[in-house]
C-alpha positions as semicolon CSV with decimal commas, in nm:
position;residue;x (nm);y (nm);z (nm)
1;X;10,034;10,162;8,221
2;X;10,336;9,958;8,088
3;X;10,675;10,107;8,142
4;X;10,783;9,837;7,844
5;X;10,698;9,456;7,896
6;X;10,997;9,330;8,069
7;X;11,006;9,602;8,284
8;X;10,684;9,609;8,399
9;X;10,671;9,190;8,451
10;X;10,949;9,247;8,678
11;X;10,771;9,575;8,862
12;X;10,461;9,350;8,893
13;X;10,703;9,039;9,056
14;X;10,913;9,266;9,251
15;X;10,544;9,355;9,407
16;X;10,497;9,003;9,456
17;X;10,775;8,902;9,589
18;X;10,750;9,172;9,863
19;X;10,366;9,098;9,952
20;X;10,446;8,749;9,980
21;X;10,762;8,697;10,207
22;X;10,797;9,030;10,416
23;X;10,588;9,038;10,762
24;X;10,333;9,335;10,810
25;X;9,914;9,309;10,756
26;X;9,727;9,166;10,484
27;X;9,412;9,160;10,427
28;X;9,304;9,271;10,769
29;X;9,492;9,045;10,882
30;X;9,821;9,008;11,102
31;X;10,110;8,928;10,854
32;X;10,406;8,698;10,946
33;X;10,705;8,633;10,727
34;X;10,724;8,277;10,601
35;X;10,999;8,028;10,653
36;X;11,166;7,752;10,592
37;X;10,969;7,595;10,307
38;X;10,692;7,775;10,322
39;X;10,873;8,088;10,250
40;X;11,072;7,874;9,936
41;X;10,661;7,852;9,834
42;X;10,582;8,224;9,885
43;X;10,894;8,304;9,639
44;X;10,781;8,040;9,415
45;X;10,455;8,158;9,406
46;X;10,548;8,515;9,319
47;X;10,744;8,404;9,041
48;X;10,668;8,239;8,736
49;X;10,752;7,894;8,706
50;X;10,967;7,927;8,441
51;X;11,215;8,162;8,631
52;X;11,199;7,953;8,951
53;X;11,295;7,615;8,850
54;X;11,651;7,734;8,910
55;X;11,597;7,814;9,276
56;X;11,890;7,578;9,402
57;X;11,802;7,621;9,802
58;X;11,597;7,756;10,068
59;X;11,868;7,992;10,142
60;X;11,824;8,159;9,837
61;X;11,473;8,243;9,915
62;X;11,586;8,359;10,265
63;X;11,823;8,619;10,068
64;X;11,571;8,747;9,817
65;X;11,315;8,771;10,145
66;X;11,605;9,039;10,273
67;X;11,601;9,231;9,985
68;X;11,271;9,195;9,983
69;X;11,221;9,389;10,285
70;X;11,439;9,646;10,197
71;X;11,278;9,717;9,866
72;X;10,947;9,727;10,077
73;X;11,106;10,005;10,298
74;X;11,181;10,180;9,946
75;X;10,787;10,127;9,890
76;X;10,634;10,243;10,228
77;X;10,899;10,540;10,180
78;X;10,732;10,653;9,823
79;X;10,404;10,628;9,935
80;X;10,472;10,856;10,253
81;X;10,619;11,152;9,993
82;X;10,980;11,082;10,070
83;X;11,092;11,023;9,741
84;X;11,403;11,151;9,828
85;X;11,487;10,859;10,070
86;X;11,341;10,605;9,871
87;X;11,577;10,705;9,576
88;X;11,812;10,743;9,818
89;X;11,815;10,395;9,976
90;X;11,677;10,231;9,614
91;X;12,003;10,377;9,480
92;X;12,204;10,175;9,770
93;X;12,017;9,845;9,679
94;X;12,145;9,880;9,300
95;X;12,467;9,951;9,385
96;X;12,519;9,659;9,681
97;X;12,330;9,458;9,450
98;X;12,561;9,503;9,146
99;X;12,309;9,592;8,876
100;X;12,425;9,685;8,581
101;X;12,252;9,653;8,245
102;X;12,307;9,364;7,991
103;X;12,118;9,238;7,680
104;X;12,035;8,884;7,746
105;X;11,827;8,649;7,515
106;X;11,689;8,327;7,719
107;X;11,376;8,086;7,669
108;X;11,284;8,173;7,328
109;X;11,221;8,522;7,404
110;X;11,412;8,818;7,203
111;X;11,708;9,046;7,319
112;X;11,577;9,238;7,610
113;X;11,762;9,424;7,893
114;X;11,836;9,237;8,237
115;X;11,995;9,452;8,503
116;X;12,212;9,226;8,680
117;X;12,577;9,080;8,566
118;X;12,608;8,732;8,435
119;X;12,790;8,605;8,738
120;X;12,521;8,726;9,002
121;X;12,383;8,430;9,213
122;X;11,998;8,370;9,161
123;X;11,927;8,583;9,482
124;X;12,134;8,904;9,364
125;X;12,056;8,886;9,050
126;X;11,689;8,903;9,153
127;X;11,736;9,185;9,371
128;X;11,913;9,372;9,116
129;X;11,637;9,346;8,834
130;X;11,379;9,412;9,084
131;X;11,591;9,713;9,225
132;X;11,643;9,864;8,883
133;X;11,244;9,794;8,752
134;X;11,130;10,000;9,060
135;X;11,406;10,287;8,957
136;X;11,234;10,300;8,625
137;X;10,918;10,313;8,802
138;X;11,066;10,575;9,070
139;X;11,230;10,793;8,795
140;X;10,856;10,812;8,597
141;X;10,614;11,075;8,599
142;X;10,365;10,791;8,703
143;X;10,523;10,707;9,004
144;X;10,217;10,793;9,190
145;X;10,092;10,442;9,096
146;X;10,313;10,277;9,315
147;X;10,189;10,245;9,722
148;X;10,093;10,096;9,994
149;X;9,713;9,915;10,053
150;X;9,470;10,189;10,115
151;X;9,275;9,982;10,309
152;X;9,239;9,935;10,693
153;X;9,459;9,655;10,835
154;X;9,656;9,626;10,454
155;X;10,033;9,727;10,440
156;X;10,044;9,534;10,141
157;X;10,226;9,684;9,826
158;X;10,031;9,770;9,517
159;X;10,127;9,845;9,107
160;X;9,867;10,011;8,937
161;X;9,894;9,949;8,582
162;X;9,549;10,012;8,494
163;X;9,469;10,277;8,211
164;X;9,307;10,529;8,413
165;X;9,533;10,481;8,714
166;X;9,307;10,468;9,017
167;X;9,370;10,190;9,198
168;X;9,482;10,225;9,554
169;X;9,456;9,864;9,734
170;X;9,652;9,568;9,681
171;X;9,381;9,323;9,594
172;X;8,981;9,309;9,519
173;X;8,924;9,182;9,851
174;X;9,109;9,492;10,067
175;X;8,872;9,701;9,785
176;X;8,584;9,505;9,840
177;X;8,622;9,545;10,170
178;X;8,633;9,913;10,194
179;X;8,328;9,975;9,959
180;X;8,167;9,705;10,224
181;X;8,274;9,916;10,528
182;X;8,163;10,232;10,355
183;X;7,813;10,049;10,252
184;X;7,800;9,954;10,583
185;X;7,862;10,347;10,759
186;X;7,591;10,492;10,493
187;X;7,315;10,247;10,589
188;X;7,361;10,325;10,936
189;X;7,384;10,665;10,933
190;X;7,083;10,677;10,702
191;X;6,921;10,428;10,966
């Protein structure tokens, strides 16, 4: 599902962004936030290049690791039913953030709507377009596609954009690794 291209590229690296820097389970694994340069890698990573080569300092990947969390929080709250919180708090990030819409034309692309002011440092205005993406996603029938890892030991966020709209698990391998588990229960209990 595409909520409109810009939109949904942002969705898909606010998801990023989140799974890479805040602390939690991945993979069925333990979790730890990054620092010092390896979280300025983690943000890099989430991003395309072309939007990071602007990242002036580490401390601006420490900031967008805080809002980070806090759009995680909004996350974790959707996918237990509380969309009222999530809205709730999601609305509080937007507003401390500063978003507010604004045509912008950059990098050969055409006019398209950003959702953070002109004067916002790199961090903030992150946070804002990230902030405002989920809202679009939060204020959509489809919100349903937007969760937490169904898989064991996985708190990692997931996007579905697919067509039918089934996925439930961050990545192949947290899928893999359930229909592995589940292989794995049948044989024995047929055994």
């Amino acid at each position: 599902m595409e909520f409109d291209s810009h939109t949904s590229d942002v969705v898909e690296w606010a998801v990023a962004v989140v799974n890479n820097v805040t602390p939690g389970e991945r993979h069925g694994r333990p979790f730890p936030a990054p620092e010092g340069e390896a979280l300025t890698a983690a943000v890099r990573d989430a991003l395309p290049p072309a939007r990071t080569a602007d990242l002036p300092r580490a401390s601006d990947a420490a900031e967008l690791a805080a809002w980070a969390v806090r759009l995680r929080q909004v996350v974790a709250k959707v996918d237990g039913g509380d969309m009222d919180t999530a809205c709730t708090d999601l609305n509080a990030i937007m507003r401390e953030a500063n978003a507010i819409p604004t045509l912008a034309r950059h990098d050969g692309e055409p006019w398209h709507l950003h959702f953070h002011s002109v004067e916002a440092t790199w961090a903030v205005s992150w946070a804002a377009s990230m902030a405002t993406a989920l809202a679009i996603v939060l204020g959509n029938a489809a919100v349903d596609r937007l969760g937490l890892c169904n898989a064991p030991a996985c708190d990692r966020v997931y996007i579905d954009v697919s067509r039918n709209g089934t996925r439930r698990f961050c990545s192949t391998t947290c899928q893999n690794r359930v229909k592995a588990a589940a292989f794995r229960a049948r044989r024995a209990a047929g055994a």
